[in-house]
N, C-alpha and C positions, 0 to 999 in steps of 0.2 A: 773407047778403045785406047789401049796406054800404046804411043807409041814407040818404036825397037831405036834404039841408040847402045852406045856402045859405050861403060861407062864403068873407069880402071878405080878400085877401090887404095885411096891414096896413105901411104904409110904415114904420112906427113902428119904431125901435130897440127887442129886447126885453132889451138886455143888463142893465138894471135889475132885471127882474123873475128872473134868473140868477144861481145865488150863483157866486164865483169861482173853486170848483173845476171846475165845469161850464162856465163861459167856458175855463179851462186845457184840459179835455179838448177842448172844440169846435177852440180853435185849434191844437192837437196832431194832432187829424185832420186838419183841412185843409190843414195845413202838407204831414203823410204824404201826401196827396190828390193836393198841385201836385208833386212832388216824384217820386211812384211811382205815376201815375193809372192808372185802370185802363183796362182795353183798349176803346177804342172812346169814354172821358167825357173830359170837359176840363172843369174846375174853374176855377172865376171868384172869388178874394177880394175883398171889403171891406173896405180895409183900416181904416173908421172904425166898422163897423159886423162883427164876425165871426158875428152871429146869422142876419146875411146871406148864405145860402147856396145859390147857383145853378151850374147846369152846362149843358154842353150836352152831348147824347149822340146818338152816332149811329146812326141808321136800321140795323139789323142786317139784312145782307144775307139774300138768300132770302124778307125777308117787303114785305108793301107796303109797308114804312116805310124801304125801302134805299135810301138814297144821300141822306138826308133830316138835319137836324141839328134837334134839341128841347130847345130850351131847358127845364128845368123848376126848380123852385125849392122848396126843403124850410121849413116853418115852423115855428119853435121855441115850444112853450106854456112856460109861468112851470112848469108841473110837471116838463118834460123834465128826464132821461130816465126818470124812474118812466113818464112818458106817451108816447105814438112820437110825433115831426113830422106832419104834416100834409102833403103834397106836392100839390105843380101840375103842370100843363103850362102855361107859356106862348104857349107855338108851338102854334097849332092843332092837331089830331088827332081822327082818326077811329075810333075805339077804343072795341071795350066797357065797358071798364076807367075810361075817363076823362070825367067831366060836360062839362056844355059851358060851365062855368067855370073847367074845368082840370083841379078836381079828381080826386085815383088813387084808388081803390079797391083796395086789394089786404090780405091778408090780413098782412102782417110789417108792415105799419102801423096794424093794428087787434089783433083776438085774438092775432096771435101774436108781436106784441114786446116784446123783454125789453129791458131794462135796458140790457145789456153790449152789443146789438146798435149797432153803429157805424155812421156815415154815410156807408162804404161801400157798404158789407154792403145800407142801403138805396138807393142808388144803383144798386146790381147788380141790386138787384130789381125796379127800374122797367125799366131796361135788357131785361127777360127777361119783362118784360110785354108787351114790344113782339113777345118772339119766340111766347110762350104765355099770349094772350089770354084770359080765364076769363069766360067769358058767364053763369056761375051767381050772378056781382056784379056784373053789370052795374048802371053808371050812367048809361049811351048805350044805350038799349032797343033802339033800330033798328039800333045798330050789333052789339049782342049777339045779338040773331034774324037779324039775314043772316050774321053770321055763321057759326049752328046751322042754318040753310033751304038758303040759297043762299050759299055761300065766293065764288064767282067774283065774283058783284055786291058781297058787301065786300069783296073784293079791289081791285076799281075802282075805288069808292067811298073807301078805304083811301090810295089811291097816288096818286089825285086831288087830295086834299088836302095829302098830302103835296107834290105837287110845288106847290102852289098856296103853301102856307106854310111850308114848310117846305125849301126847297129855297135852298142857299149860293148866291151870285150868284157869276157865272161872270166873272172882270175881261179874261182873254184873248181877242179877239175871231181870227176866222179873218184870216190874212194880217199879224197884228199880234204882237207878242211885248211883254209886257209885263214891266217892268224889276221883279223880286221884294225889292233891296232900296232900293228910293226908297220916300219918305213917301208922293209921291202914286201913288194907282192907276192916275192917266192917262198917265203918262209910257211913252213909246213908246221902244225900243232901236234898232229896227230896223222896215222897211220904209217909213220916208218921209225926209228929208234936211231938217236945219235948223231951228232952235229953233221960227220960225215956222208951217212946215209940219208939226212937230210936233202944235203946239197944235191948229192948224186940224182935221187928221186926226183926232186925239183928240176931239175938239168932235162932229166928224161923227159917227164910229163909235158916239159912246156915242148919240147923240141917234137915230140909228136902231137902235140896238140895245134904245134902251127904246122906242122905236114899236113895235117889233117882237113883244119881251116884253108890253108893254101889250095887244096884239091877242089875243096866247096866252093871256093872264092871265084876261083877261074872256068869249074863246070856253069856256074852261074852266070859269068860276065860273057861267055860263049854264046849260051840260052840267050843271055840279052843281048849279043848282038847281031841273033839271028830275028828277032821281035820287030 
């Protein structure tokens, strides 16, 4: 059973308190990371800071978390790696596994890590948290009992959330093709004629498009905080 503490994710550079064979390995792996990521993460460097270590991963399909993108971010103590990171969610979630400051729960970050285990190795296994939720560490109670009671209702509860925070914005609206390698997201290829009409179109589309989004957003978070 992991237990509940309360634990502030620190802005603060730890590369001081790291001697520099341990800064060598951190930036060895992350190098390996960007380079050969694994299936379904995508790795974010720092490049002033390499203690700094965030990913986003994606919603494994089949479970409520699919089509979802979760940020989360690993914390390095002054003892690593005798000691394991520390891990967050940033992105909301609805998850036995995860407090409602982010904080995982899981076991290769408590009793059963070793040394040699890499910042893959822990990546993989948040990843497969998402697919094999363990309600017996629960640190979201309610999420761990409907879990174990009632699947359907964390199922909803699950996928709720997920689309609520976690869900990539969509830049292509219907009728509209958006140009993939311009800087800006607005710029339209095709269906309206003329720098001007461009813009205008663009103006329009987005502004009812987040009307639109904003209606859904808050019909939903309503839903959810009646659940």
């Amino acid at each position: 059973m992991c237990a509940r503490y309360s634990t502030e994710m620190s802005n603060n550079s730890n590369v001081e308190n790291l001697s520099p064979q341990v800064i060598r390995r951190i930036s060895k792996e992350m190098s390996e990371l960007v380079t050969t990521p694994p299936e379904g993460i995508k790795i974010f460097i720092n490049e002033e800071d390499v203690t700094d270590i965030q990913a986003v991963i994606e919603g494994p399909a089949g479970t409520p978390y699919a089509s979802g993108a979760f940020r989360v971010k690993l914390v390095l103590g002054k003892d690593f790696p005798v000691a394991p990171p520390k891990g967050f969610f940033i992105t909301k979630v609805f998850h036995p596994n995860v407090a409602k400051n982010g904080e995982i729960c899981v076991n290769t970050l408590k009793k059963d890590w070793k040394p040699d285990l890499g910042l893959k190795h822990v990546l993989l296994t948040v990843k497969c948290l998402l697919i094999v939720p363990n309600p017996e560490s629960a640190l979201n109670e309610e999420a761990g009992k409907l879990l174990l009671e009632r699947y359907d209702d964390y199922c909803q509860r699950a996928k709720m959330m997920t689309e609520i925070h976690a869900r990539p914005p969509k830049l292509a609206k219907e009728g509209l093709e958006m140009d993939p390698a311009s800087s800006s997201a607005g710029t339209i290829v095709k269906g309206v004629e003329g720098p001007m009409a461009k813009k205008h179109a663009s103006e329009k589309s987005k502004t009812i498009a987040e009307k639109k989004n904003l209606k859904i957003m808050k019909e939903k978070k309503r839903t959810l905080k009646r659940l």
